[in-house]
C-alpha positions as CSV (number, residue, x, y, z in Angstrom):
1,X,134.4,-4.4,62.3
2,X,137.7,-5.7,61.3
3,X,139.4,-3.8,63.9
4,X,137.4,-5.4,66.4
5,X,137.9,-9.2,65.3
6,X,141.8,-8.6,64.2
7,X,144.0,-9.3,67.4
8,X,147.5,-7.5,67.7
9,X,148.9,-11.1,67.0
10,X,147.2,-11.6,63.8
11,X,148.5,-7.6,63.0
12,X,152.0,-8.2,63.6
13,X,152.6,-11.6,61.8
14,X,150.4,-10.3,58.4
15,X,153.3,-6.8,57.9
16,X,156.7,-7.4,56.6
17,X,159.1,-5.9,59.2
18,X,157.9,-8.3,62.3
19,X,160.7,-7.9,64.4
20,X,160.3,-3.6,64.7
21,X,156.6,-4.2,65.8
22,X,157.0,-6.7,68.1
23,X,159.5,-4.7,70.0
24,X,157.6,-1.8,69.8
25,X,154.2,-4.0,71.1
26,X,156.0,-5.4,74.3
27,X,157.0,-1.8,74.9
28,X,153.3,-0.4,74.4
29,X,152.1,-3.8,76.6
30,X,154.6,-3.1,79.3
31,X,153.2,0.7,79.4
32,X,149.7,0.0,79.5
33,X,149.8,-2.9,82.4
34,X,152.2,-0.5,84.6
35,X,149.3,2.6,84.0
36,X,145.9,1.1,83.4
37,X,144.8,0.1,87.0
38,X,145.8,3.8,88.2
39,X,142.6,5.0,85.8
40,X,139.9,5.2,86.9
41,X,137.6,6.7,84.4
42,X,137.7,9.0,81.2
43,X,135.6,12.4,81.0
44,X,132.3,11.1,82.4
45,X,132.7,7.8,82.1
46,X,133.5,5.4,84.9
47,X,136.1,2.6,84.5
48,X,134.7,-0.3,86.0
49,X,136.7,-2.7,83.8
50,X,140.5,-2.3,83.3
51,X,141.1,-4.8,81.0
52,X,145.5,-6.2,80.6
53,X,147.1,-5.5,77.1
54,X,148.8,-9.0,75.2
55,X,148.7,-10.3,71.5
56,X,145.6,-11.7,72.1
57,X,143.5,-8.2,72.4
58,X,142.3,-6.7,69.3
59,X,143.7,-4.2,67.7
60,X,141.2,-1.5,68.6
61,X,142.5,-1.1,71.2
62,X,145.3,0.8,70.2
63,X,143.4,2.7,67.7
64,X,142.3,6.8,68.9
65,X,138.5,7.0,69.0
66,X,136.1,8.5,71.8
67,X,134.1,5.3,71.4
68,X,134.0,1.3,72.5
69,X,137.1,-0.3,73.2
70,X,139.3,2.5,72.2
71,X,138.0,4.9,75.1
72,X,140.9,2.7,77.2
73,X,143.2,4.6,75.1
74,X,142.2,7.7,75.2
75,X,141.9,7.2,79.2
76,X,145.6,6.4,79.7
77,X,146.8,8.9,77.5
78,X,144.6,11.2,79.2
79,X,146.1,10.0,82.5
80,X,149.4,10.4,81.7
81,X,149.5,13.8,79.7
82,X,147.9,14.4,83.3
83,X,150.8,13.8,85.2
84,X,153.1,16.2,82.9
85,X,150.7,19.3,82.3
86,X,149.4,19.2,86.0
87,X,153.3,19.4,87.1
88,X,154.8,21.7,84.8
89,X,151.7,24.2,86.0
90,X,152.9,23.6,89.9
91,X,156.6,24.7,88.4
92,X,155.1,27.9,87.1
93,X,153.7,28.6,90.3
94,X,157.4,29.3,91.8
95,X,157.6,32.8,92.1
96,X,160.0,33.6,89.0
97,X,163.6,35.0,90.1
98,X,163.2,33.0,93.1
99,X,164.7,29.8,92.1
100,X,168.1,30.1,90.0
101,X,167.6,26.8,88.3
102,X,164.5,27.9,87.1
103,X,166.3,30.7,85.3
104,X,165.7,29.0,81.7
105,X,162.0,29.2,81.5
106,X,162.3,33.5,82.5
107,X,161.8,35.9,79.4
108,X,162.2,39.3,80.6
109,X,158.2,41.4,79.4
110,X,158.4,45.5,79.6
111,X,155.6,47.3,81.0
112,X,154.9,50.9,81.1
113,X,153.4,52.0,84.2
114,X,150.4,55.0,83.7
115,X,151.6,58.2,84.6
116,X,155.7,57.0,83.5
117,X,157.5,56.8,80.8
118,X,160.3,54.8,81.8
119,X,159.1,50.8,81.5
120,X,160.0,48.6,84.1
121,X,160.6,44.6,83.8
122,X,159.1,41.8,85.1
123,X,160.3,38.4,84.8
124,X,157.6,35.4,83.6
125,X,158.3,31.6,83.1
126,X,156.9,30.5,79.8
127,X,156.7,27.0,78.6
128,X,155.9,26.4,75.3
129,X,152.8,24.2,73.9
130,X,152.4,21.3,71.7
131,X,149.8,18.8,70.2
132,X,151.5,15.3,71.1
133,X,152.5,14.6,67.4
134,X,154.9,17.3,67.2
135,X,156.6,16.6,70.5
136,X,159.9,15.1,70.6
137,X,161.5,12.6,72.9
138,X,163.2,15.5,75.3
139,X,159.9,17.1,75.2
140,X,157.9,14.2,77.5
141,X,158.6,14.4,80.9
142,X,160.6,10.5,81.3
143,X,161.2,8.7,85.3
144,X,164.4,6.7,85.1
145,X,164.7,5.6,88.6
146,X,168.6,5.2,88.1
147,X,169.0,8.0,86.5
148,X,167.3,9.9,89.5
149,X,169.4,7.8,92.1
150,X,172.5,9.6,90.7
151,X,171.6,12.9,92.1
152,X,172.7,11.4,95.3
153,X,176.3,12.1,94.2
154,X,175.6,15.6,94.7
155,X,176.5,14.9,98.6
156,X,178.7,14.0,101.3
157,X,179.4,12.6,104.4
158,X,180.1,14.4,107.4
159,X,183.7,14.0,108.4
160,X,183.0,15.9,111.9
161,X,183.5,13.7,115.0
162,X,180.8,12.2,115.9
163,X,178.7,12.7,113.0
164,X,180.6,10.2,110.8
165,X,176.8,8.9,109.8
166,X,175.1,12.4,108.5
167,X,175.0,13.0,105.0
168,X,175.7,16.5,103.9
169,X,173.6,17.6,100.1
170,X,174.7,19.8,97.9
171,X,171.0,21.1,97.2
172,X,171.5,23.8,94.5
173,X,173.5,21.2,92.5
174,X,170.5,18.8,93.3
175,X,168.0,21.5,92.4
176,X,169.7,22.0,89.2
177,X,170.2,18.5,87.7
178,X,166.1,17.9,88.9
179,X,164.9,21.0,86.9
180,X,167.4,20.1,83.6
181,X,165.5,16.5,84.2
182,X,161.9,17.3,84.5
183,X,161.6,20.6,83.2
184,X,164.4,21.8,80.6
185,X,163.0,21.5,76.7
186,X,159.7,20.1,78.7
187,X,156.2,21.2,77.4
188,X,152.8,21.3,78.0
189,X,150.5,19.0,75.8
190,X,147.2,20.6,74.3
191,X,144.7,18.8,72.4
192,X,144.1,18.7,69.4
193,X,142.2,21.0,67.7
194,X,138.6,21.7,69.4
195,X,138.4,17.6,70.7
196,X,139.3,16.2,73.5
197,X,141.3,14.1,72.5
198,X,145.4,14.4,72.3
199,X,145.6,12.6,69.1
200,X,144.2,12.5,65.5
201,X,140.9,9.9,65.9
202,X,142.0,7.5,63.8
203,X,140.5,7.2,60.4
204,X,138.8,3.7,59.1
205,X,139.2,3.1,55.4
206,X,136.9,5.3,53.6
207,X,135.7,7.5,56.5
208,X,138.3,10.5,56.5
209,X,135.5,13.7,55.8
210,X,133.4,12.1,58.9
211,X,136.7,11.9,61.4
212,X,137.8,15.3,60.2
213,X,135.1,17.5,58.2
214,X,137.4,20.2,57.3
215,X,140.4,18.3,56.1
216,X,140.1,20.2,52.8
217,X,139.8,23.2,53.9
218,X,142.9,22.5,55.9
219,X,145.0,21.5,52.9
220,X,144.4,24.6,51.0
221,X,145.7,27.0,53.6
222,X,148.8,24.8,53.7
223,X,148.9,24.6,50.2
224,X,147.2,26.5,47.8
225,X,144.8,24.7,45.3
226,X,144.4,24.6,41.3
227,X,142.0,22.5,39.7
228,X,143.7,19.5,37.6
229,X,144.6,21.3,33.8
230,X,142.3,19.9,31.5
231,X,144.9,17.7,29.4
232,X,146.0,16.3,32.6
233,X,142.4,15.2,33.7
234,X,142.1,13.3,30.4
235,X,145.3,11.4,31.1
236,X,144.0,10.4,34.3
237,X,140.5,9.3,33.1
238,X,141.4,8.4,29.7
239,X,138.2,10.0,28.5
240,X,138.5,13.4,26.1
241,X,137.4,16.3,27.4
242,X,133.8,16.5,26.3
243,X,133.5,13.3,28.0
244,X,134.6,14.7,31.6
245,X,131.5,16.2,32.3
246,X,129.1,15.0,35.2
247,X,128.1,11.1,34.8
248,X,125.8,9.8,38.1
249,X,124.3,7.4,36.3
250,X,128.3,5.8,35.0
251,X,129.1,2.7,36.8
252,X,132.6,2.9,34.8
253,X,135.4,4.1,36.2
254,X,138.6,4.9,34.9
255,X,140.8,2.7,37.4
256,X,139.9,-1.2,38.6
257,X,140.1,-0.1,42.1
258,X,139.1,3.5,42.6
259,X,138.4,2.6,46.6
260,X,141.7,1.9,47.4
261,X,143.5,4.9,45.4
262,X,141.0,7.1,47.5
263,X,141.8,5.2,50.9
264,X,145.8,6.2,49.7
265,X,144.8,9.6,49.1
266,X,143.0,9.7,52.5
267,X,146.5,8.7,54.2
268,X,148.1,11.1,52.0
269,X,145.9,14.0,53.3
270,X,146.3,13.1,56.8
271,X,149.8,13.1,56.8
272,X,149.8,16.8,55.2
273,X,147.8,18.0,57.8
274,X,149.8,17.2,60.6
275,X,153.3,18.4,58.6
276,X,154.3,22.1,57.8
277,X,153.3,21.3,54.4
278,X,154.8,21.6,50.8
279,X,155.7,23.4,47.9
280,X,152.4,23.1,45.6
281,X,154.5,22.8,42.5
282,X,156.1,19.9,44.1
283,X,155.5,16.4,42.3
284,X,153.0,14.4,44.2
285,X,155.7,11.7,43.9
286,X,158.6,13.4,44.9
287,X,156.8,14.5,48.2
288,X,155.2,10.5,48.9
289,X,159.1,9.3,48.4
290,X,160.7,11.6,50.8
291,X,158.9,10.3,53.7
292,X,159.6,7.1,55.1
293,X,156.7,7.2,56.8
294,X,154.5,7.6,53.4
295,X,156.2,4.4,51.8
296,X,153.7,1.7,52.1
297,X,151.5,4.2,49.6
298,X,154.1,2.8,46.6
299,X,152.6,-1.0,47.6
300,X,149.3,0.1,45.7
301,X,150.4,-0.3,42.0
302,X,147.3,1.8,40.7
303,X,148.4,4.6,43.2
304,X,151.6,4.3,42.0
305,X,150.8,4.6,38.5
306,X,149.1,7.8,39.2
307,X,151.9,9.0,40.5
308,X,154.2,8.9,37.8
309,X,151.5,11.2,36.2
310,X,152.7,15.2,36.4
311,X,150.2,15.8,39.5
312,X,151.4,18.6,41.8
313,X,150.7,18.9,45.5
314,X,148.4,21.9,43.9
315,X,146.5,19.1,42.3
316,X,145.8,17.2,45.7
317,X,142.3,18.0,46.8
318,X,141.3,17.8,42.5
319,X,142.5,14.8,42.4
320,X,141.0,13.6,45.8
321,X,137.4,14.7,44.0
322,X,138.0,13.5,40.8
323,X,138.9,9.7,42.3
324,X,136.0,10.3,45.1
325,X,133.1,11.1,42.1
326,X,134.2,7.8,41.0
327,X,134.2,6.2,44.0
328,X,130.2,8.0,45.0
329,X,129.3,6.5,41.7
330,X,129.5,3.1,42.9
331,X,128.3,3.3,46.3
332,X,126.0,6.0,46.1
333,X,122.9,4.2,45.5
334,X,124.1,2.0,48.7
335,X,122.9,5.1,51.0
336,X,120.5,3.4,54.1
337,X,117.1,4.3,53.4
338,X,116.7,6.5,55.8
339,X,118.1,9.4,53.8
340,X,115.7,8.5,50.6
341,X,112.4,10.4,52.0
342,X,110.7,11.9,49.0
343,X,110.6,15.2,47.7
344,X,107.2,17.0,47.3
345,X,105.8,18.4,44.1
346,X,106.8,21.9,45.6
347,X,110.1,20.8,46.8
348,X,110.9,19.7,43.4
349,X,109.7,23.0,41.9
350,X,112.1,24.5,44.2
351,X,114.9,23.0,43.1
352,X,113.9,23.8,39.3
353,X,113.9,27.4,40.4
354,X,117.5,27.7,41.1
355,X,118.9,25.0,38.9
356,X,119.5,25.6,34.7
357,X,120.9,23.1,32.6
358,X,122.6,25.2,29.6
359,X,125.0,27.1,31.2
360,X,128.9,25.2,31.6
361,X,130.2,27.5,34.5
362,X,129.2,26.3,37.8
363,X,126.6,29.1,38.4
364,X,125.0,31.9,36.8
365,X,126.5,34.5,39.0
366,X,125.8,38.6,39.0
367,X,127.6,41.0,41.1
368,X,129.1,38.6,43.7
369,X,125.3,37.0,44.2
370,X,124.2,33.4,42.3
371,X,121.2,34.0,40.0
372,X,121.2,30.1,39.3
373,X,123.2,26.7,39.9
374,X,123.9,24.6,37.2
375,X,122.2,21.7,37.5
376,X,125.8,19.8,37.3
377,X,127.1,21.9,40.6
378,X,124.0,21.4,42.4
379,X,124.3,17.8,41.8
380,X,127.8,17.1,42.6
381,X,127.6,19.1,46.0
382,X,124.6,16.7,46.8
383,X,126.8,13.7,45.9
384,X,130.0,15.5,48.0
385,X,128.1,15.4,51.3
386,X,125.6,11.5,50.9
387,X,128.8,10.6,50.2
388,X,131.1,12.1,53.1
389,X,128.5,12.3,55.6
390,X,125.7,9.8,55.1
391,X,128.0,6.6,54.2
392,X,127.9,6.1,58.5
393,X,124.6,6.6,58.9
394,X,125.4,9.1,62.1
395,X,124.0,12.4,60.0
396,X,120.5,13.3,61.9
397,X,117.9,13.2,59.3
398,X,115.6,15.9,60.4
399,X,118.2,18.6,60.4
400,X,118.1,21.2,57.3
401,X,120.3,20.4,54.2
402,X,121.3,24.0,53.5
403,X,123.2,24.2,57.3
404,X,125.8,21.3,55.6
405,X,125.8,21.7,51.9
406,X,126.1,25.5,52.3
407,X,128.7,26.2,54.8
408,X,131.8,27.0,52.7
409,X,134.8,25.3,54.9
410,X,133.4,22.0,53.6
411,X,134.0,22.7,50.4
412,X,131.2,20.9,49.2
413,X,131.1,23.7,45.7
414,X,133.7,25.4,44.0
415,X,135.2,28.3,45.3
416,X,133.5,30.5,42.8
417,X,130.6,29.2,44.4
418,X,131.1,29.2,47.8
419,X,132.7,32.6,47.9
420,X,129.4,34.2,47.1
421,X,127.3,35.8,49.5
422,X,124.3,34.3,48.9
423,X,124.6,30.8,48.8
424,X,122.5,30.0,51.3
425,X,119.6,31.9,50.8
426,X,119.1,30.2,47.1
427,X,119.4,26.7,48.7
428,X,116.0,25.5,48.8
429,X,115.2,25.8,52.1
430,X,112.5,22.9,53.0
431,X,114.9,20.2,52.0
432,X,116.1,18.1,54.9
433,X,119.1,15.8,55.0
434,X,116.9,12.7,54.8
435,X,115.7,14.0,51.3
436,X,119.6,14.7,50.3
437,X,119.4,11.2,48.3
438,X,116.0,11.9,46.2
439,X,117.0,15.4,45.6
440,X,120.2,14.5,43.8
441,X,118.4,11.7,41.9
442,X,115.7,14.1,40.9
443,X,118.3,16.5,39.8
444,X,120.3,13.9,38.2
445,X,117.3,12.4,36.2
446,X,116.7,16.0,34.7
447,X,120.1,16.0,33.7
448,X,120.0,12.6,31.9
449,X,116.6,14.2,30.3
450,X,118.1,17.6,29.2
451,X,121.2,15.4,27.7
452,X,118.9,13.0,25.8
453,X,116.7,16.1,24.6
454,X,120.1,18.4,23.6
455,X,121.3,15.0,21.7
456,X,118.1,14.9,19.6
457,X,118.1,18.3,19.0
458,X,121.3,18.0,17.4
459,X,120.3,14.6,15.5
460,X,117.2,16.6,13.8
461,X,119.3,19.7,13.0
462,X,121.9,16.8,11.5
463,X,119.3,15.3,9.4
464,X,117.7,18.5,7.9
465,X,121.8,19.4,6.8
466,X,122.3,16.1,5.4
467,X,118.6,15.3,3.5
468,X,116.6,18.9,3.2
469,X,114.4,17.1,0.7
470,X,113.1,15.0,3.6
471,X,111.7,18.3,5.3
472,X,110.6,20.2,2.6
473,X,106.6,20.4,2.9
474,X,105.1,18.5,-0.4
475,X,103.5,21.3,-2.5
476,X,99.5,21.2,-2.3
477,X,98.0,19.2,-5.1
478,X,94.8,21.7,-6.6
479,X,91.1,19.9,-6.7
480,X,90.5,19.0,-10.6
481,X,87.1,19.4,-9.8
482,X,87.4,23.2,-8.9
483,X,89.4,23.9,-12.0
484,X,88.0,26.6,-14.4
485,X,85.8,27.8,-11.7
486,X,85.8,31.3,-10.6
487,X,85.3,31.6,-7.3
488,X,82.1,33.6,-5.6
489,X,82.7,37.1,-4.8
490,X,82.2,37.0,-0.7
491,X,79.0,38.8,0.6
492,X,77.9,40.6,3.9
493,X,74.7,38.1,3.6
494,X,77.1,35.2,3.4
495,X,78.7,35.6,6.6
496,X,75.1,36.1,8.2
């Protein structure tokens, strides 16, 4: 919503370093007035308005989403990685070895024909592809018209009589200096990933897992993961280690502004994804302060503190849980009501089934197959996805749980978990995602109940060590009344 009501003006005058954006706004005005009225739609959707850029537009507009205002965006972008992709593929279609200045973009392939042994060569153009982020400067196609109006050096009058006004061109020296413009170091464009779209979406505070679901997943095969040591996480939270254990019903959190930590983490994330990466024992900190890019992170003075802590890029997606939980404790009970339906007596049966309370590994787990959750596990993958995928209310409530909270690249459980084979068959399958909320409040009320039965357990077994006289049974007083009597002998007519 902010993004809608903030205009570019408002954006510029609030940063620090006013005069950089405003130069690079009249650039980014100037490009979208000179290209806008040339679109005239986007996918399947028609243009009918082609609204000018200034100060006075907000600043969704210049903000990559599929969606509203931002679609104009997308359009030109569209439009113009157009113009580049559709030209180098006209270049490819020049039959190779036919044009010398061409000569760059030939690799030499060696084929074998059947029934030789000898290979011959053939000659291919290749041109290499890139998402737009990674391209350089040389590698966008760029019309300089005066540039361009120097290749008419490459020519000369004709001295002949007579023909004083023809002009002679040098056209292999013209041929050359247009290919080194327009196609040397040039390259094709792709999109990113399996969208659309030739840029990241961008990412609203808080809404990272929606925008881009396997961001996790995508971390730890650029870095491998470790769980945060134990010591550490009791640094972090301030809380021993006893204490660490699954809390949904704790407002407190170990940090006065968990939201905004997470929302730096978030940035952090991003910008790993879209880099080569980093050495996993690498201090967070070292890695934020070697970008330029990642400075403004340092501005948040609880992020910064966490960063003079001895977290590791191995610790990144731990950490990115740990401050999350906190976070879904806050806002979790915030979930629209459309996601609250409630369980059925046999629903919540199910669940018992496959959850245990006792056990502190994540699962009960025999020969590579999950005999039971623990009830902690169960819950905190319930909380994962209400809070990743419900906060925008988009998630379509009929649809089954299991096909989200199971499906391992959203790393909902923990690996040991989610590496099993049969993860999905021991989620219950009748629950939908518009139970997801009352099925982790039923799960997290049994927890709360098992806790508060273990505790007096343990209270009762305290105060039979301390006071065994207090349990002892009194010794049964014998009836004066009966003394000195000898009992009946018992007879077969008796029991008659």
């Amino acid at each position: 919503k902010d993004a809608e009501k903030m205009t570019f003006d408002e954006f510029i005058d609030r940063e620090a370093d006013t005069a950089d954006l405003n130069k690079m706004f009249k650039d980014f005005e100037k490009s979208w007035n000179n290209v806008i009225d040339k679109v005239d739609r986007y996918q399947c959707h028609e243009l009918n308005e082609k609204p000018g850029m200034s100060r006075n537009m907000p600043i969704i507009m210049g903000l990559i989403e599929e969606r509203d205002s931002s679609i104009y965006l997308c359009a030109v972008l569209e439009y113009l990685i157009g113009l580049q992709n559709n030209f180098l593929r006209d270049v490819m279609t020049i039959p190779p070895g036919s044009c010398k200045a061409l000569r760059f973009l030939e690799q030499t392939s060696f084929d074998t024909e059947e029934g030789t042994s000898a290979p011959t060569s053939t000659n291919q153009y290749s041109i290499r592809s890139l998402i737009l982020n990674q391209a350089h400067f040389d590698n966008i196609i760029k019309y300089d018209q005066e540039e361009f109006s120097g290749i008419l050096r490459f020519s000369q009058r004709n001295l002949g009589v007579g023909r004083g006004l023809d002009v002679i061109y040098d056209l292999q020296k013209i041929e050359v200096e247009l290919a080194r413009q327009l196609v040397f170091e040039k390259v094709y464009i792709d999109t990113v990933g399996e969208t659309s779209l030739y840029m990241q979406p961008f990412s609203y505070h808080m809404e990272l897992i929606q925008v881009s679901t396997r961001i996790l997943g995508d971390i730890q095969n650029l870095i491998a993961q470790e769980p945060i040591p134990t010591e550490l996480a009791e640094l972090l939270t301030g809380s021993p280690a006893n204490m660490l254990s699954f809390q949904p019903n704790s407002m407190d959190t170990s940090f006065d502004n968990p939201s905004e930590i997470l929302s730096s983490l978030e940035i952090l994330l991003c910008f790993i994804k879209r880099t080569p990466g980093g050495n996993g024992e690498s201090f967070i900190k070292e890695y934020v302060n070697q970008w330029a890019t990642l400075s403004g992170l340092n501005e948040n003075h609880e992020f910064r503190s966490l960063l003079n802590k001895p977290l590791r890029l191995k610790h990144l997606i731990s950490l990115y849980e740990l401050i999350e939980g906190q976070v879904a404790n806050l806002t979790i009970e915030y979930t629209h009501d459309k996601y609250k339906e409630e369980l059925t007596p046999k629903q919540r049966g199910e669940i018992d089934n496959v959850i245990e309370f006792e056990i502190k590994q994540p699962a009960t787990i025999v020969d590579g197959k999950i005999m039971k959750f623990s009830a902690e596990a169960f819950a905190t993958a319930l909380r994962r996805f209400i809070y990743r995928f419900l906060q925008g209310e988009k998630q379509k409530e009929t649809d089954p749980l299991n096909i989200y909270v199971c499906e391992p690249s959203l790393h909902f459980w923990p690996p040991i978990i989610s590496e099993t084979e049969n993860l999905d068959e021991l989620f219950p399958e009748s629950l939908l995602v518009n139970q997801a909320f009352e099925a982790y409040k039923y799960v997290t009320d049994q927890i709360e109940y098992h806790k508060q039965m273990a505790s007096l357990r343990e209270q009762q077994i305290q105060n039979k060590l301390n006071n065994p006289e207090a349990t002892r049974l009194p010794p049964t007083i014998p009836d004066s009344s009966r003394q000195g009597q000898r009992r009946r002998p018992r007879r077969y007519n008796d029991v008659l």
